[in-house]
C-alpha positions in Angstrom: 7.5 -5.6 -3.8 4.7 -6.0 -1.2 5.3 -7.9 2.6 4.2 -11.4 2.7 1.2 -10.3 4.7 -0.8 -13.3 5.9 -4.2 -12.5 4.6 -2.6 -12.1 0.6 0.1 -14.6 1.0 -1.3 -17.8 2.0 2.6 -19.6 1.5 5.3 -17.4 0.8 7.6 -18.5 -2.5 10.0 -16.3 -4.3 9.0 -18.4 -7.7 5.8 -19.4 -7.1 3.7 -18.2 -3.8 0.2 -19.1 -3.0 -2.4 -15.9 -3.2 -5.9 -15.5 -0.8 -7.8 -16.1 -4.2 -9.4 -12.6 -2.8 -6.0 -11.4 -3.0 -5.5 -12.6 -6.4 -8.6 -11.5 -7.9 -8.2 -7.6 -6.8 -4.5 -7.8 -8.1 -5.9 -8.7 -11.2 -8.8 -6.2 -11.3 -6.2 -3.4 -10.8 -3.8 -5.3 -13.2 -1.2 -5.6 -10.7 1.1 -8.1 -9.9 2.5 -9.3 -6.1 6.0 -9.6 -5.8 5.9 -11.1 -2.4 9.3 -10.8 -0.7 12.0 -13.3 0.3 11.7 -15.0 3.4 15.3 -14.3 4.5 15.9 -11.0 6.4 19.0 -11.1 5.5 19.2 -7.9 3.2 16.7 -5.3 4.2 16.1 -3.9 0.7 14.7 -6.8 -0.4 11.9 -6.7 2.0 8.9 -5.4 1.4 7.9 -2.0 2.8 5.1 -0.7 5.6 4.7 2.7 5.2 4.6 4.8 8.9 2.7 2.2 11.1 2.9 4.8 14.1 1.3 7.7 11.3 -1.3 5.0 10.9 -1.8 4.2 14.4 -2.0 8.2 15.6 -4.5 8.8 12.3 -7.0 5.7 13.4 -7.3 6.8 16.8 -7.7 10.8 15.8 -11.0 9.6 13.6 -12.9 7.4 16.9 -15.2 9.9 17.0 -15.0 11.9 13.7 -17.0 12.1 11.2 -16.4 10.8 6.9 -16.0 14.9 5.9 -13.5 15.4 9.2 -11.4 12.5 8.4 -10.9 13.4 4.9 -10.0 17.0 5.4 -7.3 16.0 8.3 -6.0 13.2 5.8 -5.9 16.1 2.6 -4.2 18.1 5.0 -1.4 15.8 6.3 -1.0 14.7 2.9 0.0 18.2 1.7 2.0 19.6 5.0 3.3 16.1 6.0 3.5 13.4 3.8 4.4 14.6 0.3 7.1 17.0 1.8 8.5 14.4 4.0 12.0 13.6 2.7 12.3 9.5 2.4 14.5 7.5 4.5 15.5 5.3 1.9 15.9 7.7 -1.1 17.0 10.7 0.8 14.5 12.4 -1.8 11.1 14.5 -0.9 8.0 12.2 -1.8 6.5 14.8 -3.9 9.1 15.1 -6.3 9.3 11.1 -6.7 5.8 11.3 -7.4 5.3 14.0 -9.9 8.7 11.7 -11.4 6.5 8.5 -11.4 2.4 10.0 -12.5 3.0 10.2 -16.3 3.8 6.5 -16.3 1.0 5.7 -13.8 -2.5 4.2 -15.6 -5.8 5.2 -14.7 -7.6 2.4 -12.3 -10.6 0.3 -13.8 -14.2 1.3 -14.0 -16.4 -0.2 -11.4 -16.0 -2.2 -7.9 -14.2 -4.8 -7.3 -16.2 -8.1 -8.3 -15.7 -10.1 -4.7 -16.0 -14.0 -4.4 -19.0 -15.1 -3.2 -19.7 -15.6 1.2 -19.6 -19.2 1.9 
């Protein structure tokens, strides 16, 4: 269930939203489908959910003036200190273990990029 982020969700519908034809078209390539959420904030679980916008925020600023290698060791290492040990706030269970749960049913992603629409 993703947010109804403006740039994928062009009008948010529980039955029948309208996609970024962008949008659409990488859902598709990765054989995904958006769930977008209900508009209502009425009931918190049924929102969709962003995942440590501060972690984000702290991570962007550390790489200003890193380089590609630096950034991806600092990001290999908070993924296996941090992250993955991190118990959730909604499942009260470590990430790790839900993800070791949730691999064997996980496909592997599609061979080559992307195809993009065209710059008008």
């Amino acid at each position: 269930m993703l947010d109804n982020l403006r740039e994928g969700v062009l009008v948010p519908d529980i039955y029948d939203p309208t996609l970024n034809p962008l949008y659409r078209d990488v859902l598709a390539h990765y054989g995904a489908v958006a769930m977008p959420c209900r508009i209502s904030r009425s009931r918190p679980q049924r929102q969709g959910r962003i995942r440590c916008r501060s972690c984000a925020k702290d991570t962007a600023e550390r790489f200003a003036l890193r380089t590609l290698e630096e950034a991806q060791a600092y990001l290999d290492h908070w993924g296996a200190t941090l992250a993955d040990t991190r118990i959730h706030g909604t499942t009260k269970r470590q990430v790790a273990a839900m993800f070791a749960e949730e691999k064997p049913t996980l496909l592997p992603l599609p061979a080559g990029a992307v195809p993009l629409l065209p710059v008008r």
